[in-house]
N, CA, C and O atoms as CSV, one atom per row, in Angstrom:
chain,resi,resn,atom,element,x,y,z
A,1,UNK,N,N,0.846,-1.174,0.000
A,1,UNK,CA,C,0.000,0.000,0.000
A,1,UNK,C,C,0.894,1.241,0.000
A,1,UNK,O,O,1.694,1.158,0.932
A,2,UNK,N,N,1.065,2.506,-0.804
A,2,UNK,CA,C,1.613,3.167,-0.999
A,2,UNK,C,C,1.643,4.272,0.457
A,2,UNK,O,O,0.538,4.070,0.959
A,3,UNK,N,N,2.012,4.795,0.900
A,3,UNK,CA,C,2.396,5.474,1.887
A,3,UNK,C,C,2.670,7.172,1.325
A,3,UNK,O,O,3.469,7.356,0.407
A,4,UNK,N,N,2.128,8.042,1.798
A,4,UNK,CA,C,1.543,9.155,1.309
A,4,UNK,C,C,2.249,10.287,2.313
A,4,UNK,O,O,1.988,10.054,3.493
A,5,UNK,N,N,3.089,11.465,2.099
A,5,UNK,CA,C,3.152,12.346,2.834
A,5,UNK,C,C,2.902,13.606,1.977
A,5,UNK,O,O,3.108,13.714,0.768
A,6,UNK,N,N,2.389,14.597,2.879
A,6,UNK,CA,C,1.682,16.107,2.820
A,6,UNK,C,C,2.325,16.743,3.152
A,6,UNK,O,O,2.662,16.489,4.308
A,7,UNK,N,N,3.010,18.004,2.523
A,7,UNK,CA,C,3.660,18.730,3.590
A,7,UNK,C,C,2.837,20.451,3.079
A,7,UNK,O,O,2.675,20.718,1.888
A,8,UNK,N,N,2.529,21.161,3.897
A,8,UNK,CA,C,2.546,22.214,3.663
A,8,UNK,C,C,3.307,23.493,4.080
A,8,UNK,O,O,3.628,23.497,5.269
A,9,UNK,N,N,3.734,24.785,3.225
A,9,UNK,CA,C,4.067,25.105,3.791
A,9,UNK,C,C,4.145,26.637,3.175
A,9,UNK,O,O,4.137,27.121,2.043
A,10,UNK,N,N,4.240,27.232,4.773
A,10,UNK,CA,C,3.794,28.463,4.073
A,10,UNK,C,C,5.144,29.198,4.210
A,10,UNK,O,O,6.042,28.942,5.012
A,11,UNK,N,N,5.103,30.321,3.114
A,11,UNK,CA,C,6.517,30.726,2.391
A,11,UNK,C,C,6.303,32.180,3.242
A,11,UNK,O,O,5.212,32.394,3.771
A,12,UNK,N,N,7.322,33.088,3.335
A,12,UNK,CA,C,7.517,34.533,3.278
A,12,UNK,C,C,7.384,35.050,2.359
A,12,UNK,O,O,7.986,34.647,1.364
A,13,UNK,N,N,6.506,36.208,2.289
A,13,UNK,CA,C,5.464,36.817,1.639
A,13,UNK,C,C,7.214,37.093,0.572
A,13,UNK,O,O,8.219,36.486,0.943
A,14,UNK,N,N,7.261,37.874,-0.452
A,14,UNK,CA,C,8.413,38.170,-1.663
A,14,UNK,C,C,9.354,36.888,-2.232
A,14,UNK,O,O,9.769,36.878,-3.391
A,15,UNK,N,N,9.645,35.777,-1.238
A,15,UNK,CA,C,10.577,34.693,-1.374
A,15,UNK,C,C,9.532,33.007,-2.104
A,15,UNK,O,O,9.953,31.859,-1.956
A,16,UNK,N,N,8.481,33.295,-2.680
A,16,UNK,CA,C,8.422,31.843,-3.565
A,16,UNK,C,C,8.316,31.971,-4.520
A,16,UNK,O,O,7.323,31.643,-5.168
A,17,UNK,N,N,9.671,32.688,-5.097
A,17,UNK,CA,C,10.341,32.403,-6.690
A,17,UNK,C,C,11.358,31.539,-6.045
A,17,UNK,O,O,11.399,30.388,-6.478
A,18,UNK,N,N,12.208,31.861,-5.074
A,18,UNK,CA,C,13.581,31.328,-4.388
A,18,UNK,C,C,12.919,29.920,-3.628
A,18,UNK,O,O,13.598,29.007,-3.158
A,19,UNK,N,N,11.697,29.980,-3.633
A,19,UNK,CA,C,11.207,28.597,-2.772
A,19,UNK,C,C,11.236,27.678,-3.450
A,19,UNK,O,O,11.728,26.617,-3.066
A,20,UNK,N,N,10.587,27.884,-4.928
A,20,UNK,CA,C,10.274,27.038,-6.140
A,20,UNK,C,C,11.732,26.584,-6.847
A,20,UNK,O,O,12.178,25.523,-7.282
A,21,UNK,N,N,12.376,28.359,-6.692
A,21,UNK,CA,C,14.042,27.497,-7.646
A,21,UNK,C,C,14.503,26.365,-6.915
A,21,UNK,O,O,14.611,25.225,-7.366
A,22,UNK,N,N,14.889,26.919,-5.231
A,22,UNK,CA,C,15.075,26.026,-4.354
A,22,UNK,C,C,14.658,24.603,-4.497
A,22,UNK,O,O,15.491,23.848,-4.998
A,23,UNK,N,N,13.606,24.156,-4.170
A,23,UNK,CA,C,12.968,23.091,-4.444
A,23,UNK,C,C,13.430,22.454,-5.477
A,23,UNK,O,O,13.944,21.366,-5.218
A,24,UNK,N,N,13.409,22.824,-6.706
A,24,UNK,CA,C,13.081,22.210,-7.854
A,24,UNK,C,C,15.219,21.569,-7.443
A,24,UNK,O,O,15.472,20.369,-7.342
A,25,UNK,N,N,16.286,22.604,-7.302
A,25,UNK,CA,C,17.285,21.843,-7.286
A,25,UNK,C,C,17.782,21.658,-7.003
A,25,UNK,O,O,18.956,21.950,-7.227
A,26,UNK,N,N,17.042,20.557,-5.737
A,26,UNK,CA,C,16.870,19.643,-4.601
A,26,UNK,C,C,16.060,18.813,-4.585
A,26,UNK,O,O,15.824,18.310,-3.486
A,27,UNK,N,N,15.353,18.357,-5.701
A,27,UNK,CA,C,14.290,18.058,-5.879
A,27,UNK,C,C,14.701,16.230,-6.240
A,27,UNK,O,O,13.910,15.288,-6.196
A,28,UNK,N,N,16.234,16.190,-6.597
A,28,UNK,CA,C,16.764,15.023,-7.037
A,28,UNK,C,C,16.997,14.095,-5.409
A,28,UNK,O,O,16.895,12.874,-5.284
A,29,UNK,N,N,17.323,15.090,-4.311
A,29,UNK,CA,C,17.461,14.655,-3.009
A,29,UNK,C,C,16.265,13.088,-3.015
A,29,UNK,O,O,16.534,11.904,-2.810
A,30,UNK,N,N,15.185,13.644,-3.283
A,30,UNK,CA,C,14.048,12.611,-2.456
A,30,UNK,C,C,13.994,11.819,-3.710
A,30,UNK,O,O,14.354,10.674,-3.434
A,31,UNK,N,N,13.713,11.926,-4.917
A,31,UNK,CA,C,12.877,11.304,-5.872
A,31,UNK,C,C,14.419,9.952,-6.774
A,31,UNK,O,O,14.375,9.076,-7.638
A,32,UNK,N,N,15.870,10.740,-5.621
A,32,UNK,CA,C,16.977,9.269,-6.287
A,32,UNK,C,C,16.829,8.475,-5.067
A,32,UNK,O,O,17.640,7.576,-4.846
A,33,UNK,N,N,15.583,8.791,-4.007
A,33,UNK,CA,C,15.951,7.847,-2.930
A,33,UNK,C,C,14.958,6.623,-3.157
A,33,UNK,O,O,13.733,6.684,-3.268
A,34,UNK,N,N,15.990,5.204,-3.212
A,34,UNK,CA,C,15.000,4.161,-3.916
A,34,UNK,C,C,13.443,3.516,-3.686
A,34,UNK,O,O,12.845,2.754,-4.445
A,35,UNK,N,N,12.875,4.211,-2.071
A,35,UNK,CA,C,11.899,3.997,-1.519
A,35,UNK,C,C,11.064,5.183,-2.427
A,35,UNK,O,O,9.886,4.855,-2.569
A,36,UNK,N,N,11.366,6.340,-3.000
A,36,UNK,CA,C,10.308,7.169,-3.368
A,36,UNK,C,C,9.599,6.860,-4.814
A,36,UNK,O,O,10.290,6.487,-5.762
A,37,UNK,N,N,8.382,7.012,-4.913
A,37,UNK,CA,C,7.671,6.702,-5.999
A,37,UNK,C,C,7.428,7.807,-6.798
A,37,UNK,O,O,6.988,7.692,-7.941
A,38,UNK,N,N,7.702,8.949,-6.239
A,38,UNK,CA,C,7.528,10.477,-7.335
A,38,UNK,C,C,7.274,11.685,-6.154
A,38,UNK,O,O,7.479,11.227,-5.030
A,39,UNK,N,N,7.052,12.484,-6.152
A,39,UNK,CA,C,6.630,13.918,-5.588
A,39,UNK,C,C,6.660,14.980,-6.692
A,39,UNK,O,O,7.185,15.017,-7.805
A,40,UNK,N,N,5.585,16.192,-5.679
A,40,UNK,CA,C,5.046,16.978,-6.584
A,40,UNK,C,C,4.881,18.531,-6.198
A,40,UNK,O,O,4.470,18.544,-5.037
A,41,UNK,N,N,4.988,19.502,-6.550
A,41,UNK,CA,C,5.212,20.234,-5.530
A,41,UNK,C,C,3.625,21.291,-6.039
A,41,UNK,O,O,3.555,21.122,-7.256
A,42,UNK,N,N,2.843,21.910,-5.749
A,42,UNK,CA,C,1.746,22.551,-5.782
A,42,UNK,C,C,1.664,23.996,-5.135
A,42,UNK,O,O,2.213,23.975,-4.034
A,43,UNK,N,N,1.296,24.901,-5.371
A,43,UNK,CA,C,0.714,26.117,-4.835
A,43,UNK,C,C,-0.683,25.822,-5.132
A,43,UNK,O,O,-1.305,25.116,-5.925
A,44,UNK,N,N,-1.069,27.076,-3.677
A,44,UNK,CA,C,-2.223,27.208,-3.162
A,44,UNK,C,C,-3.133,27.906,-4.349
A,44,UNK,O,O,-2.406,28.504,-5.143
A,45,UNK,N,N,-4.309,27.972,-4.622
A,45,UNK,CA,C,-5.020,28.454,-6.113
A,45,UNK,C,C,-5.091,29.462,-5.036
A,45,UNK,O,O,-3.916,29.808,-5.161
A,46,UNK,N,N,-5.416,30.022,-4.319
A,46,UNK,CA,C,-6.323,31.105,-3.447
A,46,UNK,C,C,-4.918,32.192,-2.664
A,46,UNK,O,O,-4.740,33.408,-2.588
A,47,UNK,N,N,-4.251,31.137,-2.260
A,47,UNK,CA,C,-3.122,32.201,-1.084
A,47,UNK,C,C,-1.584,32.123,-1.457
A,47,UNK,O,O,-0.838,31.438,-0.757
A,48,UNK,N,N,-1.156,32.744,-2.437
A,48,UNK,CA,C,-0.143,32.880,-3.100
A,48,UNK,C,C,1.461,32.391,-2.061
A,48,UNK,O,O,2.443,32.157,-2.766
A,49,UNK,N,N,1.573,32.319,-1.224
A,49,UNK,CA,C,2.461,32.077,-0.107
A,49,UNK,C,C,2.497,30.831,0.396
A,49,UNK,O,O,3.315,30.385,1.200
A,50,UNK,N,N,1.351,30.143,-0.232
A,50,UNK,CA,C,1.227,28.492,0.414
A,50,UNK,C,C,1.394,27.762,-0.516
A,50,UNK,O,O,0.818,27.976,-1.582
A,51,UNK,N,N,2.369,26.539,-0.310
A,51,UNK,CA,C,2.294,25.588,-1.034
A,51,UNK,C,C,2.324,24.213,-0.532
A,51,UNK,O,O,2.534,24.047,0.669
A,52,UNK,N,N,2.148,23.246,-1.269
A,52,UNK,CA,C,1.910,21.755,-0.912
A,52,UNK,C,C,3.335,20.729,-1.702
A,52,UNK,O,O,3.602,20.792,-2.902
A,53,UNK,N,N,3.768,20.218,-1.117
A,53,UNK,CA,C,4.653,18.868,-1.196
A,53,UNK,C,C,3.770,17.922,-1.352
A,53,UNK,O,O,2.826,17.799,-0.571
A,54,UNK,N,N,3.886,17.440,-1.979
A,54,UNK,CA,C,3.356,15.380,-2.081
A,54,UNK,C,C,4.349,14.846,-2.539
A,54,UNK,O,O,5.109,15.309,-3.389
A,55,UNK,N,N,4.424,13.525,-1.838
A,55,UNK,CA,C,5.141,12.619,-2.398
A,55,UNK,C,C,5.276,10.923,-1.786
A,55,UNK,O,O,5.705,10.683,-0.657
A,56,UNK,N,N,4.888,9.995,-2.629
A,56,UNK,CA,C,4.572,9.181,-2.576
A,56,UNK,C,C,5.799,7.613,-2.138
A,56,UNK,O,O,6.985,7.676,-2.462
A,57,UNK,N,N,5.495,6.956,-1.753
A,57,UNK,CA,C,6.617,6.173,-1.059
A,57,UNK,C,C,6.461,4.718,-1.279
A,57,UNK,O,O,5.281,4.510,-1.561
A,58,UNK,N,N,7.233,3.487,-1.269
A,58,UNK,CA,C,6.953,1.995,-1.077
A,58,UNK,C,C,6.092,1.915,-0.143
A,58,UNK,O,O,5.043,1.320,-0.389
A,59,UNK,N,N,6.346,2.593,1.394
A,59,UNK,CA,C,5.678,1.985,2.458
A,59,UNK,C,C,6.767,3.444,3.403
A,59,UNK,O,O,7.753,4.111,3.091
A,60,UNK,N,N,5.721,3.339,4.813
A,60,UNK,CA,C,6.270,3.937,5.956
A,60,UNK,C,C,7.624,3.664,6.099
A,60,UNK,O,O,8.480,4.538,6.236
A,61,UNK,N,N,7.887,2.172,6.062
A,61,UNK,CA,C,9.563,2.300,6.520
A,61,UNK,C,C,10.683,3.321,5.696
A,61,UNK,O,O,11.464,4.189,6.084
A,62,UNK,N,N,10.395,2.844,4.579
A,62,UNK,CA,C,11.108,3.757,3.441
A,62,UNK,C,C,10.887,5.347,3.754
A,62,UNK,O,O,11.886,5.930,3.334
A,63,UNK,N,N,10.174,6.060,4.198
A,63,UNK,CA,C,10.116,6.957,4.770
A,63,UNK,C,C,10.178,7.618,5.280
A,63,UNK,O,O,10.140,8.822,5.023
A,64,UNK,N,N,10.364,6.800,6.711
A,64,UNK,CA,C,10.680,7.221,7.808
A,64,UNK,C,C,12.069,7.025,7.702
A,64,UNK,O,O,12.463,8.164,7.953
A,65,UNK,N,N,13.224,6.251,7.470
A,65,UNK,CA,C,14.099,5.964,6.826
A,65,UNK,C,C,14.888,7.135,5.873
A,65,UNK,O,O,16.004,7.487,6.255
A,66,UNK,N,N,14.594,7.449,5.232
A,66,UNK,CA,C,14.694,8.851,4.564
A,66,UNK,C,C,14.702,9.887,5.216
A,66,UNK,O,O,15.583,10.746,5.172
A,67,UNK,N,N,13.517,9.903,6.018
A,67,UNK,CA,C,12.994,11.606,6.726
A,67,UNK,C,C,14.214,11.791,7.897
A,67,UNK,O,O,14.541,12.901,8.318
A,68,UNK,N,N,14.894,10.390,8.396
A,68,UNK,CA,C,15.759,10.489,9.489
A,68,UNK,C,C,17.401,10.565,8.962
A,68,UNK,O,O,18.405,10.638,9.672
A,69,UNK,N,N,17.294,10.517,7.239
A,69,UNK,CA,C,18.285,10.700,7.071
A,69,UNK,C,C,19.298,11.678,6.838
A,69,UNK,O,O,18.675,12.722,6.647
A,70,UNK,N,N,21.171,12.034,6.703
A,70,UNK,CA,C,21.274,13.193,6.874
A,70,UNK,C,C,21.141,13.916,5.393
A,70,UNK,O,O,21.591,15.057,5.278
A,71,UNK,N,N,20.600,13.340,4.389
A,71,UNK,CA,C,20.108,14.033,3.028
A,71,UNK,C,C,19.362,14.933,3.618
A,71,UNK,O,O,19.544,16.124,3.869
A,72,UNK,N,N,18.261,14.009,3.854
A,72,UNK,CA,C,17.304,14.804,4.362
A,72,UNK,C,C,17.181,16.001,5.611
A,72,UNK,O,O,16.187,16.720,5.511
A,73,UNK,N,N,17.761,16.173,6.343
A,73,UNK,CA,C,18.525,17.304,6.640
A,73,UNK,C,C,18.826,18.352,6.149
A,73,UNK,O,O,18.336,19.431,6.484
A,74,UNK,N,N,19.520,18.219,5.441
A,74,UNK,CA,C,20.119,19.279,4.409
A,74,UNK,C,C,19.252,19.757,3.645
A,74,UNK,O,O,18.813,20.893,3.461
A,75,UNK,N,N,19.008,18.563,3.131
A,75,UNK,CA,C,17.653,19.258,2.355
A,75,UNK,C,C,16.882,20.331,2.772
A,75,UNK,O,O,16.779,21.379,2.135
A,76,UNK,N,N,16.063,19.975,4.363
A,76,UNK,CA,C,15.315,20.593,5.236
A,76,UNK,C,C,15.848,21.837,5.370
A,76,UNK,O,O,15.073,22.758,5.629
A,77,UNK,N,N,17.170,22.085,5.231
A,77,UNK,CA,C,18.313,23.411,5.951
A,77,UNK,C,C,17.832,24.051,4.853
A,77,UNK,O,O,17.067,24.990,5.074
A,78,UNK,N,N,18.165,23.699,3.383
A,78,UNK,CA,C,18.342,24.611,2.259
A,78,UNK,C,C,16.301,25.294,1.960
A,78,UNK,O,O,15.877,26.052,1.088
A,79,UNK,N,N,15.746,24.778,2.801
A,79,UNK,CA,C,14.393,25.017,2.421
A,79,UNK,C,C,14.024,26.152,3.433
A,79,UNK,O,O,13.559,27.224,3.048
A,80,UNK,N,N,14.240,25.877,4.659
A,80,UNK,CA,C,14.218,26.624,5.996
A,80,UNK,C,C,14.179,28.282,6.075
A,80,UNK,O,O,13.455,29.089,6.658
A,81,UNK,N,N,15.278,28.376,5.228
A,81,UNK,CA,C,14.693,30.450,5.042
A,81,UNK,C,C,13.856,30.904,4.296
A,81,UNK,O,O,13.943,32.124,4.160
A,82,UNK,N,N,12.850,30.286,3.593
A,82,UNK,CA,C,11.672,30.778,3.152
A,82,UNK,C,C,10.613,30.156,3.955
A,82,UNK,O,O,9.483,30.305,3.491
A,83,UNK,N,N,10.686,29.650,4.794
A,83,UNK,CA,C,9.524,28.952,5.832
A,83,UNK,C,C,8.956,29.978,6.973
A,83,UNK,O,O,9.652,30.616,7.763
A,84,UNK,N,N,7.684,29.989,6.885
A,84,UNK,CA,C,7.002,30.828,7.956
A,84,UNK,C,C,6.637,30.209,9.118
A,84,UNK,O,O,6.730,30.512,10.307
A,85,UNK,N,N,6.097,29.044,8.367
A,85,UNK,CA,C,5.124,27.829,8.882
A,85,UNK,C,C,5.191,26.545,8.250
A,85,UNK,O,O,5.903,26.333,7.269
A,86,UNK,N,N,4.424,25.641,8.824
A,86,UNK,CA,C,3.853,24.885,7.665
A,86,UNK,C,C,2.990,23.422,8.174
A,86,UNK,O,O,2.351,23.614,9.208
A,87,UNK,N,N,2.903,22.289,7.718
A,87,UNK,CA,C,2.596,20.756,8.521
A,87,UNK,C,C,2.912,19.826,7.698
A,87,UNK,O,O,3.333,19.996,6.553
A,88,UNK,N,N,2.729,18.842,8.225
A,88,UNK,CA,C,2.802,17.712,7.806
A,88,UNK,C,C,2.027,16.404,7.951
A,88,UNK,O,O,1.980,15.877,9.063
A,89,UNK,N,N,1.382,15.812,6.847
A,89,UNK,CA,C,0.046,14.706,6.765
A,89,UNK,C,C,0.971,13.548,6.356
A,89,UNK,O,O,1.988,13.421,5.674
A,90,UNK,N,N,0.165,12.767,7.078
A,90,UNK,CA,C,0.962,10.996,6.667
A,90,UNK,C,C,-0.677,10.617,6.657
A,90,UNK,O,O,-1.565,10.963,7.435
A,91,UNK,N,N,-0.725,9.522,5.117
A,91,UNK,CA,C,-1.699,8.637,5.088
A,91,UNK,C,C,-1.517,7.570,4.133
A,91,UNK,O,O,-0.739,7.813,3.211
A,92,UNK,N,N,-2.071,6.442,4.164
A,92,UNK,CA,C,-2.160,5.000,2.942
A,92,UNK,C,C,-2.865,5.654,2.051
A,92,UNK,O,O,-3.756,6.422,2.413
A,93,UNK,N,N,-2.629,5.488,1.004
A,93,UNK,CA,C,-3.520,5.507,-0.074
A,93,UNK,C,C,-4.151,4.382,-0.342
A,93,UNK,O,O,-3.498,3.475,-0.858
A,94,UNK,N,N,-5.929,4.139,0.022
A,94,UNK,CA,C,-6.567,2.418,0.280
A,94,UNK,C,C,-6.749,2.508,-1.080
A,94,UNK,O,O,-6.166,1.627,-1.712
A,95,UNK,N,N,-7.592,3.571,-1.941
A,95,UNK,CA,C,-7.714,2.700,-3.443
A,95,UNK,C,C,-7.364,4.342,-4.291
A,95,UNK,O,O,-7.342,5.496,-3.861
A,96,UNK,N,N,-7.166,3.848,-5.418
A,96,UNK,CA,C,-7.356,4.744,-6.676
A,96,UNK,C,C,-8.015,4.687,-8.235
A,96,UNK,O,O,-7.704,4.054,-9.244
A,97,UNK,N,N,-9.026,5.615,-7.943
A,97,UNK,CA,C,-10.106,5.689,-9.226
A,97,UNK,C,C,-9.105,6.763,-10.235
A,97,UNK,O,O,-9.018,7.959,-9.953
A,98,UNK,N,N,-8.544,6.295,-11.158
A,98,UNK,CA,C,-8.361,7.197,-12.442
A,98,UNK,C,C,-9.026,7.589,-13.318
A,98,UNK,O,O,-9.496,6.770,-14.108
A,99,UNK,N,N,-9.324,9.182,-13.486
A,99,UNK,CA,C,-10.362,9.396,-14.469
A,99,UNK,C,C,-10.097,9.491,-15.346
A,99,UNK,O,O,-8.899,9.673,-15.568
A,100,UNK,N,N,-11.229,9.420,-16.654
A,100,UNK,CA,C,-10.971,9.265,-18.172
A,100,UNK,C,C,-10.171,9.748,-18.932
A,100,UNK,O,O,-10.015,9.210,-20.028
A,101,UNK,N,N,-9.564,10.689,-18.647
A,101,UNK,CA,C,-8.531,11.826,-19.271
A,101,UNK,C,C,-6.722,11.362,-18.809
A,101,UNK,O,O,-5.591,11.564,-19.250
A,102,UNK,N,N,-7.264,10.773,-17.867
A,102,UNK,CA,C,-5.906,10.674,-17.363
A,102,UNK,C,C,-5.263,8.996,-18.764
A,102,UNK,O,O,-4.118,8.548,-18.705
């Protein structure tokens, strides 16, 4: 069952051009780690300062595994000065309906 994390997070109001460059190259950090299945990164349609992480996993261990690692760290460091706020969602994904277009 695929293993699901959320992250949101909200940026300092002038800094998510530098959030997005940021991200994007660092973006090899999570998606060469062999437990990850893809991630995605999203802004808010409504509040220009918020954005969403997804990214999808084998399972919790692989995850948690990662999240404790010191990549991941760094990673976290290089993201950290555009951070106001933010959270974080863990869930299974039980089924998936694909719609016609896809």
């Amino acid at each position: 069952m695929t293993f699901r994390v959320l992250l949101r997070f909200e940026i300092n109001p002038g800094m998510e051009k530098g959030f997005e460059d940021t991200w994007l190259s660092i973006g090899s950090v999570i998606t060469g780690d062999p437990g990850n299945l893809g991630q995605w990164l999203m802004r808010d349609a409504e509040e220009q300062s918020v954005y969403y992480v997804m990214s999808d996993w084998l399972d919790e261990k692989h995850f948690r595994e990662f999240e404790h690692s010191a990549a991941h760290v760094e990673h976290r460091t290089k993201l950290h000065p555009y951070r106001r706020g933010g959270s974080m969602q863990t869930m299974l994904v039980v089924h998936e309906l694909r719609g016609a277009a896809a």
